[in-house]
C-alpha positions as CSV (number, residue, x, y, z in Angstrom):
1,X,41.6,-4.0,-4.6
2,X,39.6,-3.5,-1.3
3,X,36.0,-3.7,-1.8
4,X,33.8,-0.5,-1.8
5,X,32.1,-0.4,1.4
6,X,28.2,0.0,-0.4
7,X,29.3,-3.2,-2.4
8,X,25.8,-5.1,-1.7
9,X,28.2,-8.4,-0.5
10,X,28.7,-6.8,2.5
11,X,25.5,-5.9,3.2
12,X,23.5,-7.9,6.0
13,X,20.2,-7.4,5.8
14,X,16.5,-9.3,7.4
15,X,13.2,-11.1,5.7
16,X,10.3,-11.4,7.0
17,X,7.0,-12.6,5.9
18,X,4.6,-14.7,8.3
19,X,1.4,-14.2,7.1
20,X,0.1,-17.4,5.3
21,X,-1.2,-16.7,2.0
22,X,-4.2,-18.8,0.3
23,X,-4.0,-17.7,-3.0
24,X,-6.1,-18.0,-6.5
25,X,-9.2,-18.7,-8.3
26,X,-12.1,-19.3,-5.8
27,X,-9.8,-19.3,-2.4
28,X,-12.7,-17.9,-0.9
29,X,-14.5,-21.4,-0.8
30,X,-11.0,-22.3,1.7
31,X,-12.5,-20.0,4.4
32,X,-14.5,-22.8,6.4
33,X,-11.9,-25.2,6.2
34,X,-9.4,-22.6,7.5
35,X,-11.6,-21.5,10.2
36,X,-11.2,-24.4,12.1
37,X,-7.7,-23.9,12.5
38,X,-7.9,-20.9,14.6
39,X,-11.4,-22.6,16.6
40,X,-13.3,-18.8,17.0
41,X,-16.0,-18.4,19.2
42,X,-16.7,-14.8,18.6
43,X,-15.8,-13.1,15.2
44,X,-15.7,-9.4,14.0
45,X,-16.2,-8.9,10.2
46,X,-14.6,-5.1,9.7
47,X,-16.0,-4.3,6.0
48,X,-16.9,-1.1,4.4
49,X,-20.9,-0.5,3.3
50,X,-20.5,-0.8,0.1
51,X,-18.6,-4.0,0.5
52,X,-20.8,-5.5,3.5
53,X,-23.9,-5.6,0.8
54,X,-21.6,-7.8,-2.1
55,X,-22.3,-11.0,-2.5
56,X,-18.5,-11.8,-2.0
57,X,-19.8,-10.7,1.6
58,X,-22.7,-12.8,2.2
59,X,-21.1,-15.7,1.1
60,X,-18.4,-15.1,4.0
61,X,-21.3,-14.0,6.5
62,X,-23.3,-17.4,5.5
63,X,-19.6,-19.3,6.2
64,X,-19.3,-17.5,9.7
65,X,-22.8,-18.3,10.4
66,X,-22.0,-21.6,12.8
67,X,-20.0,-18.5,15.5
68,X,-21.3,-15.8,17.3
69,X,-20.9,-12.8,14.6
70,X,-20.6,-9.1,14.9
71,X,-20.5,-6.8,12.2
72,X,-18.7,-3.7,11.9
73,X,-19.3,-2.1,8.8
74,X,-18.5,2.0,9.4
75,X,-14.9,2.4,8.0
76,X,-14.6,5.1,5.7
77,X,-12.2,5.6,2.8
78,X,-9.6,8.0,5.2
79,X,-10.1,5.7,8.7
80,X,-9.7,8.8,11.3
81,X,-10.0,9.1,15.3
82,X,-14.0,8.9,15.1
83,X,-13.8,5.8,13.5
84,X,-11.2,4.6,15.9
85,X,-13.2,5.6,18.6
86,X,-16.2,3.9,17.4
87,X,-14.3,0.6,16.8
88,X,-12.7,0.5,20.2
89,X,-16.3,1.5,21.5
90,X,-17.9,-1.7,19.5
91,X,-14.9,-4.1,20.7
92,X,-15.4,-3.3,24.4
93,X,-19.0,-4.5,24.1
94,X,-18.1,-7.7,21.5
95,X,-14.8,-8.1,22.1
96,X,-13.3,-10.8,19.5
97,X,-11.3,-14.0,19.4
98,X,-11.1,-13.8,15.4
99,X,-10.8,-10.5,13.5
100,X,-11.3,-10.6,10.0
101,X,-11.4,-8.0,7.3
102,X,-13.1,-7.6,3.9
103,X,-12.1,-4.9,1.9
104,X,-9.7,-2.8,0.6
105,X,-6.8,-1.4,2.1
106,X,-8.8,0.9,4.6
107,X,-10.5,-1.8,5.7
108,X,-7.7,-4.2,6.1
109,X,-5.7,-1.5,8.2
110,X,-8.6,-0.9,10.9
111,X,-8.9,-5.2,11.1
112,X,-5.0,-4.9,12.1
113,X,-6.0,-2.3,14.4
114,X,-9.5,-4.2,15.5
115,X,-6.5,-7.1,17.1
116,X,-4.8,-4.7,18.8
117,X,-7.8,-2.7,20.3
118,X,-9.1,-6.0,21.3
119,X,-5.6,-7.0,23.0
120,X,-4.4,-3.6,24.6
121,X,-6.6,-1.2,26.5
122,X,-5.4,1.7,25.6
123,X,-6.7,4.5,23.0
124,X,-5.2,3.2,19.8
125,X,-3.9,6.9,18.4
126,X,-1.3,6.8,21.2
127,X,0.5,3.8,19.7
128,X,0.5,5.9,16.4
129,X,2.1,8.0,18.8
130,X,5.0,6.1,20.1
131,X,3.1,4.2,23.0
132,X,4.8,0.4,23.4
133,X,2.9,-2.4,22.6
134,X,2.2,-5.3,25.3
135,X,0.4,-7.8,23.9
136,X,-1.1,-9.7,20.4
137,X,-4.5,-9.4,20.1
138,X,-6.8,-12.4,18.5
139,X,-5.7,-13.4,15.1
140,X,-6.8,-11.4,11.7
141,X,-7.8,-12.9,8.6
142,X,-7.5,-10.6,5.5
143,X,-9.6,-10.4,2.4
144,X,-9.1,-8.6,0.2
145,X,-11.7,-7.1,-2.6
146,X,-9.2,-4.8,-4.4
147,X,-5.7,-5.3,-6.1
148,X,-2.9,-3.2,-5.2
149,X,-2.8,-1.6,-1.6
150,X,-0.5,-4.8,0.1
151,X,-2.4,-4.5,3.2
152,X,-3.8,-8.1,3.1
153,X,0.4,-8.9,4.1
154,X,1.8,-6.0,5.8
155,X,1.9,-4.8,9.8
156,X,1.4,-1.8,8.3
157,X,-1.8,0.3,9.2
158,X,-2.5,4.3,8.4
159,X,-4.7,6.5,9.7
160,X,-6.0,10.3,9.4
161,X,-5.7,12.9,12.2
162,X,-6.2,16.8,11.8
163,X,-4.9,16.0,7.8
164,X,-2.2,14.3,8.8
165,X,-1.5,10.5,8.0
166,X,-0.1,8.8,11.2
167,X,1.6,4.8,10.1
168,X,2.0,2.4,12.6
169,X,4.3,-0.7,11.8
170,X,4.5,-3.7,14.6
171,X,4.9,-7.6,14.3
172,X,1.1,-8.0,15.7
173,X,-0.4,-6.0,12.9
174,X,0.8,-9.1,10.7
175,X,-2.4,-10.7,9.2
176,X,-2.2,-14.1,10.1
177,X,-4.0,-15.3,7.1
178,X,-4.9,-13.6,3.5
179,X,-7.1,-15.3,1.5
180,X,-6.6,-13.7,-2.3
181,X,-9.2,-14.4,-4.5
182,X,-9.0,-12.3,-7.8
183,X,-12.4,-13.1,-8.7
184,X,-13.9,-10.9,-6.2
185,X,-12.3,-8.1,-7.5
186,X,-14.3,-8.5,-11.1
187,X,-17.0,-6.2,-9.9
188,X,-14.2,-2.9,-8.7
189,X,-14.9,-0.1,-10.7
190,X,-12.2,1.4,-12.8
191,X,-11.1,4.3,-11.0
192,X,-10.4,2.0,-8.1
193,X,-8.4,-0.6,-10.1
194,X,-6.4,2.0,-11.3
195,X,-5.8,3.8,-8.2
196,X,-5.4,0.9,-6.2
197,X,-3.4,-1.2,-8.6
198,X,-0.9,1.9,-9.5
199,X,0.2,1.9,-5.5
200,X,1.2,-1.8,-6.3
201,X,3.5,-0.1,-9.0
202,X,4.6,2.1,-6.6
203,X,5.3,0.3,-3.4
204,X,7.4,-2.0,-5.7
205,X,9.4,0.6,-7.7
206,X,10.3,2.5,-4.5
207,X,11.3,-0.6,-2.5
208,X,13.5,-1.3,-5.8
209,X,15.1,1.9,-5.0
210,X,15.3,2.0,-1.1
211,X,18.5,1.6,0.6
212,X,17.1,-1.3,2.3
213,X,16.0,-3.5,-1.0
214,X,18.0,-6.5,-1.2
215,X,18.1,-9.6,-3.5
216,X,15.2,-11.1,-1.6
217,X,12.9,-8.2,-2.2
218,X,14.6,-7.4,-5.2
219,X,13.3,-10.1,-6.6
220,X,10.0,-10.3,-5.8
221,X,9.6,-5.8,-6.4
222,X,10.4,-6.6,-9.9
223,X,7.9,-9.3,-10.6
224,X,5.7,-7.0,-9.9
225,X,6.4,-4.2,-12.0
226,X,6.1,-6.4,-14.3
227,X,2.9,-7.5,-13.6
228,X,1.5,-4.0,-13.3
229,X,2.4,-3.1,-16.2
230,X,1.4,-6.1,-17.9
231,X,-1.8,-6.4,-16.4
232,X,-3.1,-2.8,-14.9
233,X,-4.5,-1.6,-18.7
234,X,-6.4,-4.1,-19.3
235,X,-7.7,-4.5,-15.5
236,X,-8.9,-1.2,-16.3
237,X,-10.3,-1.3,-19.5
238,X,-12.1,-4.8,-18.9
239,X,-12.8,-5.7,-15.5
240,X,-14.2,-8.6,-16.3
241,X,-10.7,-9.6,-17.5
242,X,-9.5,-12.6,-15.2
243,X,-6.1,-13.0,-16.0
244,X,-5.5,-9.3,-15.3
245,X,-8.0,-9.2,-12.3
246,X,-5.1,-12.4,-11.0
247,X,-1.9,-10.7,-12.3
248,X,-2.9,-7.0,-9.7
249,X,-3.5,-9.8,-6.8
250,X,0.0,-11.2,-7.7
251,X,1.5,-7.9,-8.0
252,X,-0.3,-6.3,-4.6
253,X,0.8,-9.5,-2.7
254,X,4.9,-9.3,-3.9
255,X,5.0,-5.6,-3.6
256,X,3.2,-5.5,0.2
257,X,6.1,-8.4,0.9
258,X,8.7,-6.1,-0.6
259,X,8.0,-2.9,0.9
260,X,7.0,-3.9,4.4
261,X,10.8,-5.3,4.4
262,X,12.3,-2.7,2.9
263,X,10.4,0.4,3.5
264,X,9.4,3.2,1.1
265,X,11.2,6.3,-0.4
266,X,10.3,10.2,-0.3
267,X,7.7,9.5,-2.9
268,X,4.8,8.5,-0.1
269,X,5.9,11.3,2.1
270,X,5.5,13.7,-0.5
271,X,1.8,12.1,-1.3
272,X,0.8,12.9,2.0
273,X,1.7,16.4,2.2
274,X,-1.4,17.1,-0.3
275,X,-3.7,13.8,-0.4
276,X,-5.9,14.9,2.8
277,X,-6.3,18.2,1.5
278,X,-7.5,17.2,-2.1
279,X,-9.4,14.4,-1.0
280,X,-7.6,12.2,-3.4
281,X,-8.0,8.7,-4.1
282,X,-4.0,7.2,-2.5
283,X,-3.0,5.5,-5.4
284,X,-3.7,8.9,-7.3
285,X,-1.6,10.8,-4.9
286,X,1.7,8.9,-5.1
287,X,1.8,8.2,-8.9
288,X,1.7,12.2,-9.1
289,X,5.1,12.1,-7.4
290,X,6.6,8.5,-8.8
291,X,7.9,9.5,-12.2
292,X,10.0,13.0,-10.6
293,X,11.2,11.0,-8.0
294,X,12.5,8.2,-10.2
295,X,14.1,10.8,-12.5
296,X,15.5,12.6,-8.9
297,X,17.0,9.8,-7.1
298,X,18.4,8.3,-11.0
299,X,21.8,9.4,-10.4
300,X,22.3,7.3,-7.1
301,X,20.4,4.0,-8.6
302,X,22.4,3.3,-11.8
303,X,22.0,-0.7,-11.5
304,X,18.5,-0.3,-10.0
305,X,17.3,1.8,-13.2
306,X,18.0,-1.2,-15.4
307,X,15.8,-3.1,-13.2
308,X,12.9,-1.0,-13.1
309,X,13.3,0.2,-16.9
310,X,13.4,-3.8,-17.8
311,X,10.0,-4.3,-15.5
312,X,8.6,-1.5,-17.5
313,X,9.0,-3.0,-21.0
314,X,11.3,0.3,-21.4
315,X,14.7,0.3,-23.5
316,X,17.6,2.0,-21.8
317,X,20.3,0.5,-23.7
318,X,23.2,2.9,-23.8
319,X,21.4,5.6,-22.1
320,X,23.0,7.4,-19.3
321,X,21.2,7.1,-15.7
322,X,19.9,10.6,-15.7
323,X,18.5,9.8,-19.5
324,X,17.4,6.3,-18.4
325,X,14.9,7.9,-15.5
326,X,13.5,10.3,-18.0
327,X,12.5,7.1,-20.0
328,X,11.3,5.2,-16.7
329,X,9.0,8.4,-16.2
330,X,7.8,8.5,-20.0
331,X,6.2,5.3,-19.5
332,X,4.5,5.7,-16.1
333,X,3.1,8.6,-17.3
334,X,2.0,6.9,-20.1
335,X,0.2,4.4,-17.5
336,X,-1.2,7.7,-15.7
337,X,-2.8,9.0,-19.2
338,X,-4.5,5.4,-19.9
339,X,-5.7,5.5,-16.8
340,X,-7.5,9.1,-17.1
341,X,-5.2,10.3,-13.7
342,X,-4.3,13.5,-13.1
343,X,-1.4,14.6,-14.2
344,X,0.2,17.1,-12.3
345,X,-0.6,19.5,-8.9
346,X,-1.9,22.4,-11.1
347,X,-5.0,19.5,-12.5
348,X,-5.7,19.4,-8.6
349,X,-6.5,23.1,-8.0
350,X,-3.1,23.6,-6.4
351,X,-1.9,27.0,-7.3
352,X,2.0,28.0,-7.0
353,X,2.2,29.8,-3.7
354,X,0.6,26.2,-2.1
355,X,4.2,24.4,-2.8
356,X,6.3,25.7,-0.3
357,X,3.6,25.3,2.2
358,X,4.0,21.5,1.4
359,X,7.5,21.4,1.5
360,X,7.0,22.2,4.7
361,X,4.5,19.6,5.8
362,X,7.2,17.1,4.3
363,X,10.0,18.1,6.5
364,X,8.0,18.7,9.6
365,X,5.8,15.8,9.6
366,X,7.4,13.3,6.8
367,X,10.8,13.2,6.9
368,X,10.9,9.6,7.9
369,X,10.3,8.7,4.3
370,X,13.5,10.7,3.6
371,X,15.7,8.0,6.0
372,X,15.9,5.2,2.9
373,X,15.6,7.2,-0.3
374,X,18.9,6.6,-1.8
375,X,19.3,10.8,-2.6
376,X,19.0,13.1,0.2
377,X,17.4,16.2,-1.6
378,X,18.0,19.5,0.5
379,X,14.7,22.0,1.0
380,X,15.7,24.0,-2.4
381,X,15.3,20.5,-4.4
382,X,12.1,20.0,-2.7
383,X,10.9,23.0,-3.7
384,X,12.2,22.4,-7.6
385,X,10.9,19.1,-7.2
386,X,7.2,20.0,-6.4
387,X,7.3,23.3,-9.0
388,X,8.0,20.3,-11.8
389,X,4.9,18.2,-10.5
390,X,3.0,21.2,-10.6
391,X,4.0,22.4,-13.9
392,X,3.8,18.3,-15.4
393,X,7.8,19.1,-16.8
């Protein structure tokens, strides 16, 4: 019998993952010794206020102490063209030879885009815009304060402009180090370990899904499902809870590996189209969309659905696919619940004649999330799809 053409034997496919990774308990005390690898004279430390005033902070301020140090400490939760502009201003009058950021994925993103300010000339927003880039900038370090985003591993950066998120992906934007240190996340407050640690569920289940996942991501999506939702409860309940405080850095760390290899499905596109407006937290955003999205795309993922249902602690047994992502999206939004998220687009303010508006946004300004979903959905299941998030059916 001649092999079906899909059959994943005949699929070639890439890995890549060159950031070096210092991982674990107290990593942070690696930081000098690492430093005199990369031999810095000058050193940006990106972090965000609340961050640059932690004691996680001072201890990496009193390690960069021996180099000439600048601080740049004005990103805000939704980095946007000011706050580009205000970077590029600040490198142009200390430019770098080490960038390092300190933060959460915000933070991370405008380090990556510190580098490449600091090694290109031009206003960053026109890379986002399809401008080439020449040349690496210095090196980043990332460190991370929060479980979940994948940013301390991906070339991956986002930004806002006029409410809309503009992604830039490039080789350069690869950290070249992340030191992960769960113990500096023990202080996060819940709503940001759920939020933050729920987009580590999601960047995994869709890479799971994506027509580009493969056994190499495969493998490393579905440890951490597993790990979210082993850990992400009790993260929130107790942060003060080690174990799961090191299980959400585990998780974050596969899933930013597996998606920036694989990409992500319609689910982040769909985020978009209403996150800016509503001011929402991004982990928030996408987990409104995860469980319609598994239950949509079901019929194209049949092996896949085992996978993720398995990761989930969820029995699917002799369940057909369609009834198996109805089960997959009983349990995440049992996750949601524990986690006090909203849980549908009506709990936002949205009202009914906002969802075609939206649809919109997605086609015109998202579509690029459509290009590895493994189901194509036409404007008419879009618009079905967003009346069942608003409703919560």
């Amino acid at each position: 019998m001649e092999p079906k053409p899909y059959h994943r034997i005949l699929k070639s496919y890439s890995f890549s993952s060159p950031t070096r990774i210092v991982f674990g308990l107290n990593s942070l005390e690696r930081l000098k010794d690492e430093l005199n690898t990369f031999h810095p004279r000058k050193v940006m430390l990106i972090s965000g206020k609340s961050v640059s005033k932690t004691s996680a902070c001072a201890k990496v301020r009193e390690t960069l102490s021996p180099y000439s140090l600048y601080e740049f400490t004005s990103v805000p939760p939704e980095p946007d063209a000011a706050a580009l502009t205000l970077l590029s201003e600040e490198i142009q009058r200390y430019p770098p030879d080490l960038v390092i950021g300190m933060g959460g994925g915000s933070t991370l993103d405008m380090a990556k885009l510190a580098s490449l300010i600091a090694g290109n000339k031009k206003d960053p927003l026109r890379y986002f815009r399809g401008d080439l880039i020449a040349k690496r900038g210095p090196p980043i370090i990332t460190i991370s304060t929060i479980a979940g985003t994948g940013s301390e591993v991906t070339p991956i950066a986002v930004v806002e402009e006029k409410g809309e998120k503009l992604s830039l992906t490039h080789p350069f934007l690869h950290p070249t180090l992340s030191l992960i240190d769960p113990a500096v996340a023990l202080t996060a407050p819940p709503s940001a370990t759920a939020s933050a640690g729920i987009d580590a569920l999601n960047h995994a289940i869709e890479s799971l899904m994506n027509l580009e996942s493969n056994p190499l991501t495969g493998s490393l999506a579905l440890e951490a499902v597993i790990l979210v939702d082993d850990f992400i409860e009790r993260a929130y309940c107790n942060g003060e809870d080690l174990e799961a405080r090191n299980g959400l850095a585990l998780a974050s760390v596969m899933a930013g590996i597996a998606f920036s290899n694989t990409g992500l499905c319609i689910t982040h596109g769909i985020a978009y189209t209403y996150a800016t407006k509503y001011s929402l937290p991004h982990g928030v955003s996408v987990a409104i969309a995860e469980p319609y999205i598994v239950e949509f795309n079901a019929p194209a993922i049949h092996g896949k659905l085992q996978v993720i249902a398995a990761g989930l602690g969820v029995g699917t047994g002799e369940l057909s696919p369609v009834e198996a992502g109805k089960a997959i999206a009983g349990r995440y939004h049992e996750l949601m619940s524990t986690l006090h998220f909203p849980m549908n687009l009506k709990d936002l303010g949205l009202e009914e004649k906002d969802l075609e508006p939206l649809v919109d946004d997605l086609l015109n300004k998202y579509s690029r999330f459509m290009t590895r979903n493994p189901r194509k959905p036409s404007r008419q299941e879009l618009i079905a799809l967003y009346c069942a998030m608003y409703e919560g059916s």
